[in-house]
C-alpha positions in Angstrom: -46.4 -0.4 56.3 -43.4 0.0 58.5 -42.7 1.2 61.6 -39.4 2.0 63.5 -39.7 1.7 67.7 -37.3 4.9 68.1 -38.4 7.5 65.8 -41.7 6.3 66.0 -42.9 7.1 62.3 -44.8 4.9 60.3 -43.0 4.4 56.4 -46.2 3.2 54.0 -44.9 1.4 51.0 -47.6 -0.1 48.0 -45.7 -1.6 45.2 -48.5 -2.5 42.1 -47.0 -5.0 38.8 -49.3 -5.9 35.9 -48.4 -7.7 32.6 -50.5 -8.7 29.3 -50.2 -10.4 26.3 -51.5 -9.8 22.8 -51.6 -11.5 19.4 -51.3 -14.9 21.0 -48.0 -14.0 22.7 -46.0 -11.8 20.5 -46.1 -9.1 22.1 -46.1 -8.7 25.8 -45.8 -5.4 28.1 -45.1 -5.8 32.6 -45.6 -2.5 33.9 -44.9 -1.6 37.9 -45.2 1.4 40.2 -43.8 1.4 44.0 -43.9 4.3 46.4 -42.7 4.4 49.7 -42.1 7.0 52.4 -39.4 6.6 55.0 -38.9 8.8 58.2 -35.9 7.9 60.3 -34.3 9.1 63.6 -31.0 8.8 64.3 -28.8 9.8 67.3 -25.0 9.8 67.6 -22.2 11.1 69.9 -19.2 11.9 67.8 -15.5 12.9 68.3 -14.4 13.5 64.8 -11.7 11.2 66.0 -9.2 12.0 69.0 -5.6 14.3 68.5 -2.6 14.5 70.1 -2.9 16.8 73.0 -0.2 19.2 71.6 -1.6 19.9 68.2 -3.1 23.1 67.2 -0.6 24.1 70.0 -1.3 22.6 72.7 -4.1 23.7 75.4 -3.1 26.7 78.0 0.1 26.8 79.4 -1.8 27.2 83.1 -3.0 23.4 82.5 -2.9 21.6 85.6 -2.7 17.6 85.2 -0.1 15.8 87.8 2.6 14.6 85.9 1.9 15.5 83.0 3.4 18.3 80.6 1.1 20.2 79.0 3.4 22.4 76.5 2.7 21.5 72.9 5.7 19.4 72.4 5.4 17.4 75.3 1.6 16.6 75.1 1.6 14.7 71.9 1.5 11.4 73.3 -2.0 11.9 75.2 -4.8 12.2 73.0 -8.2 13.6 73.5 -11.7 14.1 71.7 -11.2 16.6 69.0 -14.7 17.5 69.0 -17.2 15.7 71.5 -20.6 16.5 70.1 -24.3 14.7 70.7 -25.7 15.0 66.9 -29.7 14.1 66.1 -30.4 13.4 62.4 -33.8 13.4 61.4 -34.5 12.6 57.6 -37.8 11.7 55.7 -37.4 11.1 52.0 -40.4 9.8 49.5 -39.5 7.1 46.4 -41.1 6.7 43.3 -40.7 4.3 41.1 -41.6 3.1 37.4 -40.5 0.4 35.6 -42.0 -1.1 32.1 -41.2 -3.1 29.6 -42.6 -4.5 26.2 -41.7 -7.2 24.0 -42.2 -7.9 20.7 -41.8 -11.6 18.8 -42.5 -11.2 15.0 -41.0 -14.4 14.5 -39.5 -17.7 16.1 -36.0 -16.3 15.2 -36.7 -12.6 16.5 -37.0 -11.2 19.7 -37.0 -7.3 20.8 -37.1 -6.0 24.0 -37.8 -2.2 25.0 -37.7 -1.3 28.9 -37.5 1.7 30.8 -37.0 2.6 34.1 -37.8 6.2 35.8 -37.0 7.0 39.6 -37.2 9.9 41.8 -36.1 10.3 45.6 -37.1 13.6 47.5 -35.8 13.7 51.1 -35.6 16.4 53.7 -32.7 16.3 56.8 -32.7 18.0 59.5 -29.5 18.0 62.3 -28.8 19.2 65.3 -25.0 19.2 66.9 -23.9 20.3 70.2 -20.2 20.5 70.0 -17.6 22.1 72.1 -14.8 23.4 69.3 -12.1 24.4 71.3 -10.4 21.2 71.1 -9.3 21.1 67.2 -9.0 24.9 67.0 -5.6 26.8 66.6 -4.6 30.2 68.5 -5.8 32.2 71.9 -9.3 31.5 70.8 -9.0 27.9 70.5 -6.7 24.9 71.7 -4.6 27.3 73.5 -7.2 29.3 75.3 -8.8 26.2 77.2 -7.3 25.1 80.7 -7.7 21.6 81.6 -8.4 22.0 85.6 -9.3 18.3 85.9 -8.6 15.3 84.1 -8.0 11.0 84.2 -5.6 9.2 81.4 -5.9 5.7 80.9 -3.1 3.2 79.8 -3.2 4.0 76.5 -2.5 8.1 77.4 -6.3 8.8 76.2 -7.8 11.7 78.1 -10.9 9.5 79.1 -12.4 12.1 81.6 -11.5 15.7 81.7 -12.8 19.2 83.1 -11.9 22.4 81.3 -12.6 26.0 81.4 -12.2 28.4 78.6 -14.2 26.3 76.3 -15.9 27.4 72.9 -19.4 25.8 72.8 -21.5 25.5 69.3 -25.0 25.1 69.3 -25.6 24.1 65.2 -28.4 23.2 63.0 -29.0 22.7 59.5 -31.8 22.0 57.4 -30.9 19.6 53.6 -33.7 19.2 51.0 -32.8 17.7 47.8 -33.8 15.7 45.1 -32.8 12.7 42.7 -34.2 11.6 39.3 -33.4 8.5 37.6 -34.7 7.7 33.8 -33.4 4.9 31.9 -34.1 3.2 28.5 -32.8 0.1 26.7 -33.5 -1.3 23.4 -32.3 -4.7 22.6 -32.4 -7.6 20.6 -32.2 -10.9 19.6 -32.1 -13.0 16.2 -31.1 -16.5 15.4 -29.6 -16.2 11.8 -29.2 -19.8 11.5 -30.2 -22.7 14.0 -26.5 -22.2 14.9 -25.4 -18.3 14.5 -27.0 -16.0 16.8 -26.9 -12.2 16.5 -27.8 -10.1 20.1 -27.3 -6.7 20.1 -28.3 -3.5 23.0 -28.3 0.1 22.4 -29.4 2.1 26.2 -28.8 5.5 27.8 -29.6 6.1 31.7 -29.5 10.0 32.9 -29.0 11.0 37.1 -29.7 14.3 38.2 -28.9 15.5 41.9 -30.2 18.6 43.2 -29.6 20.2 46.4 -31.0 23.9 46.5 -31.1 23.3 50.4 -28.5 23.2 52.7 -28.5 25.7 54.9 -26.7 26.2 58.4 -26.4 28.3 61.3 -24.6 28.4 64.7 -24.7 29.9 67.6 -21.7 30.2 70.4 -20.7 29.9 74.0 -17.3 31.1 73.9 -15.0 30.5 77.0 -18.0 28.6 79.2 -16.0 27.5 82.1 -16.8 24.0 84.2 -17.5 22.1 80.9 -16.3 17.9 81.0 -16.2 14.6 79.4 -16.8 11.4 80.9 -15.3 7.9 78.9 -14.6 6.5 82.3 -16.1 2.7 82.6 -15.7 1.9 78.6 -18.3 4.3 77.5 -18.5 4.8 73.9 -21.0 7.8 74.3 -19.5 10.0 76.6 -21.4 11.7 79.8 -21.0 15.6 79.4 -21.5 18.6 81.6 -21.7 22.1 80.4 -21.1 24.5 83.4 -24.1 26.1 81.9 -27.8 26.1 81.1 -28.2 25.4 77.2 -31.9 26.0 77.1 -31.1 29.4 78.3 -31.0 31.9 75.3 -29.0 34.5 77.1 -26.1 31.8 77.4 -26.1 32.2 73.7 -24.8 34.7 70.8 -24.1 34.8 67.1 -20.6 36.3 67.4 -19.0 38.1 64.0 -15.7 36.3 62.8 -16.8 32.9 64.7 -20.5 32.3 64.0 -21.7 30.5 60.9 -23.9 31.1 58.2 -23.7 28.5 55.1 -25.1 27.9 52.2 -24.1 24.9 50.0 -26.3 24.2 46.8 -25.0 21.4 44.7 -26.1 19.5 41.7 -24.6 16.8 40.3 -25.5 15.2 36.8 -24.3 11.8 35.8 -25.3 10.4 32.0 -24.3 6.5 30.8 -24.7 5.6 27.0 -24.0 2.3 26.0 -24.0 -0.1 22.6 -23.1 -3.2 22.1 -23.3 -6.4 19.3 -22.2 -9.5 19.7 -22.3 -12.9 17.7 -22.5 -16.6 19.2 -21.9 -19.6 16.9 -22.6 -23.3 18.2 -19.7 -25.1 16.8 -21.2 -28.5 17.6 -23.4 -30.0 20.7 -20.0 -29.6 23.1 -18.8 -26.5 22.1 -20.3 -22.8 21.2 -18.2 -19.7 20.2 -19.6 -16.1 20.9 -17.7 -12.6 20.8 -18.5 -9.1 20.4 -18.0 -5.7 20.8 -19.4 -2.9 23.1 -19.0 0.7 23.8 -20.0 2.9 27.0 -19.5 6.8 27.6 -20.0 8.0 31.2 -20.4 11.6 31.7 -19.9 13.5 34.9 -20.3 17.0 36.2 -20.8 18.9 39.8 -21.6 22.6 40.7 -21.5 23.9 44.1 -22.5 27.7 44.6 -21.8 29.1 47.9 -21.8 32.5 49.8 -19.7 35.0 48.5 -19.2 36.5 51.5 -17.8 33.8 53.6 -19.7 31.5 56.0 -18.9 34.0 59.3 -20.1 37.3 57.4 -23.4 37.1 59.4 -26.3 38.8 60.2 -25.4 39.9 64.2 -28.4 38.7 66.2 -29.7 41.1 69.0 -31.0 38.6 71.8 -34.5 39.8 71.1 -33.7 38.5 68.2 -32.1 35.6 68.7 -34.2 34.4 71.2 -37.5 34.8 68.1 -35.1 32.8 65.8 -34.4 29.6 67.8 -36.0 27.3 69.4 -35.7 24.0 72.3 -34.8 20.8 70.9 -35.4 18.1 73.6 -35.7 14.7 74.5 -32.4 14.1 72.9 -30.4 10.6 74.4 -33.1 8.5 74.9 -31.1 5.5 72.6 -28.0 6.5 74.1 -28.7 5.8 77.5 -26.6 8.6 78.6 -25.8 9.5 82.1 -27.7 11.3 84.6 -26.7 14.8 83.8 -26.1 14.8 80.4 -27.9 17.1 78.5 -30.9 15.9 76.4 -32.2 19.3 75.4 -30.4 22.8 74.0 -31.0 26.0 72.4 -30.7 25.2 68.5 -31.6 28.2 65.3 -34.8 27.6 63.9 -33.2 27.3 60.6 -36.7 27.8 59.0 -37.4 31.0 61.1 -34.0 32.2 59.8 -34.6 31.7 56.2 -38.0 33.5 56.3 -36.4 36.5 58.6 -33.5 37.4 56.3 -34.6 36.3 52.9 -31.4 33.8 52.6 -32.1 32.7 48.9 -33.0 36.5 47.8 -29.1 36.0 46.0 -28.2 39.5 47.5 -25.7 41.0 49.6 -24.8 38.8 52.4 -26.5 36.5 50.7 -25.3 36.8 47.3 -24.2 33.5 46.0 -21.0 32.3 43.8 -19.9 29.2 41.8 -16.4 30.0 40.1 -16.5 33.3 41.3 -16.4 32.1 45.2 -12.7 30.6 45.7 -14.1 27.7 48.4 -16.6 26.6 45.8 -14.4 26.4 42.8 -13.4 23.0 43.6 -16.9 21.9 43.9 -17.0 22.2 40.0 -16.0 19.1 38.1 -16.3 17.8 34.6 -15.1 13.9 34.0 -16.0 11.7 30.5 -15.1 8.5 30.2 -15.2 6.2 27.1 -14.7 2.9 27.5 -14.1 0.1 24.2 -14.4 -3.0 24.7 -14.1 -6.2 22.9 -14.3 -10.1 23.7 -13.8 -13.9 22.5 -15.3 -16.8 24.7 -15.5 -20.3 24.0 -18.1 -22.2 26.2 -17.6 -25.9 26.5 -18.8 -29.6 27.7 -17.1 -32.6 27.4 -16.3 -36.5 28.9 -12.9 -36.5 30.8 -13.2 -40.2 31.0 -16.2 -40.8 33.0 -16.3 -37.3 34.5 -18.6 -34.5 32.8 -17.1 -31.6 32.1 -18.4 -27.7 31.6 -16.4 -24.1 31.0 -15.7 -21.5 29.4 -12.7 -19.5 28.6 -12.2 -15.9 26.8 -10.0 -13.0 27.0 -11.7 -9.1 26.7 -9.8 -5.7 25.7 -10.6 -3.2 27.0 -9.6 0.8 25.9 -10.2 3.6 28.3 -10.6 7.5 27.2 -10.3 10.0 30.0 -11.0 13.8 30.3 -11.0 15.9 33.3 -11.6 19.3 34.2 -11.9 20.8 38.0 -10.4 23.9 39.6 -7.0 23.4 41.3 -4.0 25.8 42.8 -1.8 26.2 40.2 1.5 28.5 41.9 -0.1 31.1 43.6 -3.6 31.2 42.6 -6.7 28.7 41.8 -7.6 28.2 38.0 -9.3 25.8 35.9 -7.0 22.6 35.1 -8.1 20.1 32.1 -6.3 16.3 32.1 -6.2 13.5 29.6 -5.1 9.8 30.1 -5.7 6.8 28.1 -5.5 3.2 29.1 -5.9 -0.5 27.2 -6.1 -4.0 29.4 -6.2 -7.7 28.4 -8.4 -9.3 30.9 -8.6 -13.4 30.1 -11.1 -15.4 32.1 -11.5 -19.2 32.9 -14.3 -21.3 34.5 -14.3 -24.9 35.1 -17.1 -27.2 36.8 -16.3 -30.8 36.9 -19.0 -33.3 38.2 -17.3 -36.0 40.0 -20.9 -37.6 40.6 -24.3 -36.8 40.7 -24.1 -34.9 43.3 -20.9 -34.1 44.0 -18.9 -31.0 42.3 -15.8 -29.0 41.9 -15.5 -25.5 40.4 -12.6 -23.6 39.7 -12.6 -20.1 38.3 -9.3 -17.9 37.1 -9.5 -14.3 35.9 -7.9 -11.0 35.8 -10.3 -7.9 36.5 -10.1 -4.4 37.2 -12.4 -1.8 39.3 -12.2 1.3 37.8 -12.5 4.4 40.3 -16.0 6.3 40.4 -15.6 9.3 38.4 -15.6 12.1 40.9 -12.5 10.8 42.4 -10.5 11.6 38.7 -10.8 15.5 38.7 -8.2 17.1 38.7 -10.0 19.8 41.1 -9.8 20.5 45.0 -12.0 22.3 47.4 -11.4 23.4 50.7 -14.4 22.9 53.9 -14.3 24.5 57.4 -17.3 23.7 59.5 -17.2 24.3 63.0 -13.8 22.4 64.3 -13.4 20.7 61.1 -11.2 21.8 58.8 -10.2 19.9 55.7 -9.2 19.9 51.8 -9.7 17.1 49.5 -8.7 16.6 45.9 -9.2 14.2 42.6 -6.4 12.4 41.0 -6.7 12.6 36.5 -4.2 10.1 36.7 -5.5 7.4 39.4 -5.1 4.2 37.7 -7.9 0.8 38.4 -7.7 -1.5 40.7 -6.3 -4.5 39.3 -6.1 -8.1 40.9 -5.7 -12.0 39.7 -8.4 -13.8 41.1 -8.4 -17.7 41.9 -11.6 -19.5 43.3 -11.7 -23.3 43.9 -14.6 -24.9 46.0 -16.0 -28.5 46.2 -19.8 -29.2 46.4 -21.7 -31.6 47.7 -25.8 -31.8 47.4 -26.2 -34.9 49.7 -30.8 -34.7 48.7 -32.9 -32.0 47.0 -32.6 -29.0 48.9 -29.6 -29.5 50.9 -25.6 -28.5 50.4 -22.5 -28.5 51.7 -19.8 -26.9 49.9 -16.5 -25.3 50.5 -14.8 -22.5 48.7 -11.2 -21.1 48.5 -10.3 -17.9 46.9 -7.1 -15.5 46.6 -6.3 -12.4 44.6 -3.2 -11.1 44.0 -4.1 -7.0 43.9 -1.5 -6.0 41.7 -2.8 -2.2 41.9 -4.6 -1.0 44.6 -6.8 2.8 44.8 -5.9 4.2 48.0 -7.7 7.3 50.0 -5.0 8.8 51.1 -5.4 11.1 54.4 -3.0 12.9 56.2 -3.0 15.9 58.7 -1.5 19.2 57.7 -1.1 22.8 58.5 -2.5 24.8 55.6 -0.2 26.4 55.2 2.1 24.1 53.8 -0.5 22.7 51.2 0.5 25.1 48.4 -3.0 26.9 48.4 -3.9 30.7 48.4 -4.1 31.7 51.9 -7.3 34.2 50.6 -9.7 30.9 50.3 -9.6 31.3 54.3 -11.7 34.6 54.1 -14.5 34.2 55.3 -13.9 31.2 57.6 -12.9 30.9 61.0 -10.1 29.2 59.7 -6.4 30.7 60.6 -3.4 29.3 58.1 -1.4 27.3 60.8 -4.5 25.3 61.3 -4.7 21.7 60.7 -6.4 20.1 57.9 -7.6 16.9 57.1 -5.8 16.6 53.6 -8.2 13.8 50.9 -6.8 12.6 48.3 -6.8 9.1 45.8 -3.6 7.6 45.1 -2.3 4.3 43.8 -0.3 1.6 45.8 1.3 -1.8 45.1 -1.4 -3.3 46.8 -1.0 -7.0 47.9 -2.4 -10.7 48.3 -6.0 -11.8 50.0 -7.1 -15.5 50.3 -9.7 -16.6 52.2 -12.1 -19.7 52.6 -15.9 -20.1 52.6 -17.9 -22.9 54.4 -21.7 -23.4 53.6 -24.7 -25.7 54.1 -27.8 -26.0 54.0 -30.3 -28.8 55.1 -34.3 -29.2 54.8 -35.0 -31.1 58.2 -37.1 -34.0 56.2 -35.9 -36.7 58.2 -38.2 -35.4 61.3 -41.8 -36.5 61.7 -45.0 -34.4 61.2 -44.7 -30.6 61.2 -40.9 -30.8 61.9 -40.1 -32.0 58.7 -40.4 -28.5 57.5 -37.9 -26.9 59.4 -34.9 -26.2 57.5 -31.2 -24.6 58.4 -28.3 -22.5 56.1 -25.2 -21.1 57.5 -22.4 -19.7 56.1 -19.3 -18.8 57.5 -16.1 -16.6 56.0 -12.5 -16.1 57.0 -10.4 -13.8 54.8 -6.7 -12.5 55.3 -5.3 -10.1 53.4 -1.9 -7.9 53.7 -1.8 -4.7 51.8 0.4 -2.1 51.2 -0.9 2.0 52.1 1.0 5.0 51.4 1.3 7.3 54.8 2.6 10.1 52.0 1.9 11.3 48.8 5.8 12.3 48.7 7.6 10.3 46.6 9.6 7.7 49.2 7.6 8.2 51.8 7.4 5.2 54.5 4.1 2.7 53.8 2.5 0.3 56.1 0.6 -3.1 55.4 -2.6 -4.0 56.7 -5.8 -6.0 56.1 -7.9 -4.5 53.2 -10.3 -1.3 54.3 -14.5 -2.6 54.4 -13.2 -6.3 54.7 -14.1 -8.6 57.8 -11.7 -10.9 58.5 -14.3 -13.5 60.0 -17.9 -13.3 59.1 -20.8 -15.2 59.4 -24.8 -16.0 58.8 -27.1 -18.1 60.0 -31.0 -19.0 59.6 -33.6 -21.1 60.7 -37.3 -21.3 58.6 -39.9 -23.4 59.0 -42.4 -23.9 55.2 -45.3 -25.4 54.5 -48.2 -24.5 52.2 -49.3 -21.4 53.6 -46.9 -20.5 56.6 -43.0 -19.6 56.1 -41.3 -18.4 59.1 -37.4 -17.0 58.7 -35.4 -16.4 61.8 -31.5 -14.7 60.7 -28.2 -14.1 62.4 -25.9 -12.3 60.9 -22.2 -11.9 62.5 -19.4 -9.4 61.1 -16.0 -9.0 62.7 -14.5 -5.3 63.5 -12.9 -4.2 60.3 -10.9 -1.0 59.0 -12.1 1.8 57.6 -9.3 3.8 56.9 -5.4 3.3 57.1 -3.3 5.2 58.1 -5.0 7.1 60.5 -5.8 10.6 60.7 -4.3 12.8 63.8 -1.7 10.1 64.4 -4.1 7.1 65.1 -2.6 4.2 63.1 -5.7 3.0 61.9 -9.8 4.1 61.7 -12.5 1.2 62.0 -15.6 -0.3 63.1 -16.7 -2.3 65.7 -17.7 -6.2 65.4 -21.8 -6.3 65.0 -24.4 -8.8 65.6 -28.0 -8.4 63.8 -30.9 -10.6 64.4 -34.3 -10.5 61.5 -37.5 -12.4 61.3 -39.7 -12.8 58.4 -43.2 -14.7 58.9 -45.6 -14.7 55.8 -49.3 -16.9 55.7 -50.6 -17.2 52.7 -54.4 -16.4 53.6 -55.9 -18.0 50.0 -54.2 -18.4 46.6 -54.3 -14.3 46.1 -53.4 -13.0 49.5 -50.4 -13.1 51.9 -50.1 -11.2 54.9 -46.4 -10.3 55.7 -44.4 -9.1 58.8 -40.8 -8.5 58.5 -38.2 -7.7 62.1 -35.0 -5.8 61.0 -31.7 -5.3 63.8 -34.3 -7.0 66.3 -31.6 -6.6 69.1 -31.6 -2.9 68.4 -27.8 -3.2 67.6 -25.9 0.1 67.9 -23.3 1.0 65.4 -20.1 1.8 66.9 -16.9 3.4 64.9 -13.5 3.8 66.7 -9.6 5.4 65.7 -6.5 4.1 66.9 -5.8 0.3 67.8 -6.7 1.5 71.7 -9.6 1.7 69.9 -10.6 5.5 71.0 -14.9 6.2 70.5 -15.6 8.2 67.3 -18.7 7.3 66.0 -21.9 5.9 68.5 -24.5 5.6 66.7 -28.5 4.6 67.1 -31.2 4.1 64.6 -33.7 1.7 66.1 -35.7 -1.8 65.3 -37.4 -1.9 62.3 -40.3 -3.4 61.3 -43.0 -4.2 58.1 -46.6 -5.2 57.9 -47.3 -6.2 54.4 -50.3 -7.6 52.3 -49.8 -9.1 48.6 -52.6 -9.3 46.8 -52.6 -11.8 43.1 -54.9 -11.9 40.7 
């Protein structure tokens, strides 16, 4: 059972395994169930990054800031929240799963395997966002028609406090259902020809299918609410607000045609994986064997999205009798934010369910007729990608004497031959049609591994390969879809010809195991990434992208306004080396009890310099930087205590800030996240040889998770989910 202190649910989980044996042994079936329900809670205030203060043309002319000009070309060096917002997630999901296998041993030389595997997710999400718009909005109605009456910039020109009138409020909610089911089945096999020739051999398909039929949301506005501010001041990462109005009230509120949303997104997504493969090992004598083989695999891909036909702000015009029967007060927001006196915690939001029920929204007619192909926003949602992969390999695995120092490897080289075909919905000159690629590839990847034992218990390893990372598959299409939701606008695309990520690995690391149970070792490691798969992301008016201005129908969107351009790209990459320090020691040297105490730690520094496009356009500048996801320092540590019946596990676990995107959108240099420090505890007591009682602590310190643009680093992302925690019985028999 588990619990979690800030949503206060309660997540049951019951996992069951049995296995049996018949006809003395040669045949054998394990079959398991687990189900679990999770409900979680999580509260955030967002920017959706900060801007230059004279994009989307600059705020009102009449903006009054000493010493400061507020005309769009002169404001670019401040920068502000493009879109403060508090956000409340709630999502409760149920897992099944199944697993079984059976084995069958007609003979000493012959073993078959059969297992499958079947999975299904169900979840349910329901969010609430109170934004204020204005400030990533073109024209009179946006950017331009808010007046900054008050305001503080720091030494970094960040807006960290300011007090506005003429800004557009959004009170949004949406409501997500969808499911996920996962089957899988393998067949495989085993025979020993010979005492030395061994034949192995798999044949296995695995089938995804994503369904969302539910996504579904609706806005209301305050347009022009006057007195509305943002707080930073004092390093706060979620900032105190003020409104200049009563959001509980429903007569502060309107569904306004032309700004006012309505969306439906339905989506399903469909991923297949076939794969074969034989292979053949030979033991050429006691000291060295010989094994190779061949193997196939054929991934198949393919999205739909359907949305509205009419276009998200063709709404239904809400009288406030109405209006007022379709919404309802969300409250109690802020409680994990620890937000200033005066924030608000509670606001008008749709009753998205009320909504559906009141105007039929999946009846598929009129305003809420739905399009796949036929709607020019979804088009791009509509993807097809195969990919068939050949591959082929020759290892030889060795042990020898180098004098009086044992010796153990392997070496080999794999081909490999990739077959590519794409399909996706992209502009093409003036309009948007269907666009099909092709692109082939072959790679020689060789491999080596060395472990040489200098004593008994002393070892070094070294380990040299070239491997590749192929990109996921959704990321090849040649398609592109446009989104505008609220103050975000944005376009992202595939790329049919994005080649793997390719790098030349080195790994040395020495080993000592000083008694049973304890180690200290360590590791070096470098990789030349030859080629590296970039998300590119830029800022651009749309109307320079080259796209139909008619996909705007329908959206609040005008053509100068900025989008947040997506797309995969290839660069030169660059070099990452590193060094790992571990150890581990059973505290048997203490007396009594203390004997079973016990430490491991680890700790890792990496560096790494690589190269990012700022441009798609060929010449464009690049800059160099430390790889996107990577920690430069890391580090884990944990105490236990075991005996016979009683394990206790206390765990540290420290990771450095680290980027998450670079360049920058909005002219931030770089997007990251914040260093974090978690703290778990597991104790388990073994009540008799069938029972154990379990209880698990996760993010004991309740740590928060905290996202930032720019090296000033500016607050994007503050994020809270809560402690965690797990009462469990295991029951044997």
């Amino acid at each position: 059972m588990g619990y979690n202190d800030f949503s206060g649910n309660s997540d049951p989980r019951i996992a069951l395994l049995g296995t049996r044996t018949w006809m003395d042994g040669k045949i054998g079936a394990l079959v398991s169930v687990a189900f679990g329900q999770r409900n979680t809670l999580e509260e955030l205030h967002g920017t959706t990054r900060w801007g230059p203060a004279g994009a989307n043309n600059g705020f009102a002319d009449t903006s009054a800031l000493p010493g400061y000009d507020w005309t769009a070309n002169s404001a670019n060096g401040v920068f502000h929240p493009r879109n403060p917002s508090y956000n409340s997630y709630e999502h409760s999901e149920d897992r099944l799963g199944v697993t079984a296998g059976l084995q069958f041993r007609p003979s000493d030389r012959t073993l078959i395997s059969l297992n499958g595997l079947y999975g299904r997710l169900k979840g349910e999400r329901d969010e609430r966002l109170l934004q204020a718009i204005s400030f990533s909005r073109s024209g009179v109605a946006g950017k331009k028609g808010t007046t900054i009456v008050d305001g503080e910039i720091d030494e970094n020109n960040n807006l960290i406090y300011g007090l506005f009138d003429g800004v557009d409020m959004r009170s949004q909610a949406s409501r997500h259902e969808l499911s996920t089911t996962f089957k899988q089945a393998t067949l495989d096999f085993r025979h020993d020809l010979t005492d030395r020739l061994t034949l192995t051999g798999m044949i296995g398909r695995a089938e995804s299918d994503f369904d969302s039929p539910v996504n579904v949301t609706v806005t209301f506005e305050n347009l022009d609410a006057n007195g509305y501010s943002y707080d930073y001041r004092g390093g706060r990462r979620a900032a105190a607000v003020a409104l200049g109005f009563d959001p509980t009230d429903p007569s502060n509120w309107a569904t306004v045609a032309g700004n006012s949303a309505l969306n439906i997104d339905q989506n399903e997504v469909s991923n297949t994986f076939d794969n074969a493969k034989l292979a053949l090992a030979y033991e050429v004598s006691p000291h060295l064997r010989v094994h190779g083989g061949v193997d196939w695999r054929k991934f198949e891909f393919a999205s739909q999205q359907r949305l509205r036909v009419a276009g998200e702000t063709d709404i239904p015009v809400l009288t406030p009798a109405q209006l007022a029967q379709l919404s309802t007060v969300f409250s109690g927001f802020g409680d994990g934010l620890d937000l200033p006196n005066g924030s608000p915690t509670a606001w008008l939001v749709p009753d998205v369910k009320a909504y559906i029920d009141a105007f039929d929204v999946f009846s598929n007619t009129g305003l809420f007729e739905i399009g796949d192909i036929e709607q020019a926003e979804a088009r791009g949602g509509n993807t097809w990608v195969t990919e068939e992969n050949f591959g082929a390999y020759l290892q030889a695995d060795f042990n020898f004497a180098l004098g009086r120092f044992p010796v153990r490897g392997d070496i080999g080289m794999r081909y490999v031959k990739t077959d590519q075909n794409s399909s996706g919905y992209a502009a093409v000159g003036s309009m948007i049609q269907r666009v099909d690629a092709e692109r082939s590839y072959e790679k020689w990847l060789p491999s080596m591994n060395l472990a040489l034992e200098l004593s008994d218990t002393t070892l070094v390893r070294f380990a040299a390969a070239q491997t590749i990372a192929r990109p996921p598959l959704g990321s090849v299409s040649p398609g592109g879809d446009i989104s505008v939701q609220g103050g975000n606008r944005s376009y992202s695309s595939g790329n049919p010809y994005l080649e793997p990520t390719e790098s030349n690995n080195l790994d040395l690391s020495f080993e000592w195991y000083p008694q049973e149970g304890g180690l200290l070792s360590l590791g070096l490691f470098y990789k030349d990434i030859s080629t590296f798969a970039q998300t590119l992301r830029t800022t651009a008016p749309y109307n320079t992208l080259g796209l139909p201005l008619e996909l705007l129908n329908g959206t609040i969107a005008v053509p100068t306004d900025d989008f947040e351009v997506t797309r995969p790209v290839n660069t030169d990459g660059g070099e990452l080396s590193g060094v790992e320090l571990n150890v581990r020691r059973d505290f048997d040297f203490l007396p009594g009890l203390w004997s079973n105490l016990g430490a491991m730690a680890n700790y890792t520094y990496v560096s790494s310099d690589i190269e990012y496009l700022t441009s798609s356009t060929p010449g464009a500048p690049t800059v160099n930087s430390t790889l996107v996801g990577l920690s430069k320092n890391a580090a884990n540590g944990t105490l236990y205590y075991e005996d016979d019946r009683l394990s206790v596990r206390g765990s540290v676990a420290y990771r450095s800030g680290y980027l998450t995107q670079v360049p920058g959108r909005n002219s931030n240099f770089e997007e990251g996240a914040n260093e974090t420090v978690n703290f778990d505890m597991r104790i388990s007591y073994q009540l008799n040889d069938s029972l154990e009682v379990s209880l698990e602590g996760i993010n004991l310190t309740d740590e928060f998770e905290s996202r930032y643009v720019d090296v000033s680093n500016r607050p994007w992302v503050y994020s809270h989910t809560g402690r965690q925690f797990y009462l469990g019985l295991r029951y044997t028999y």
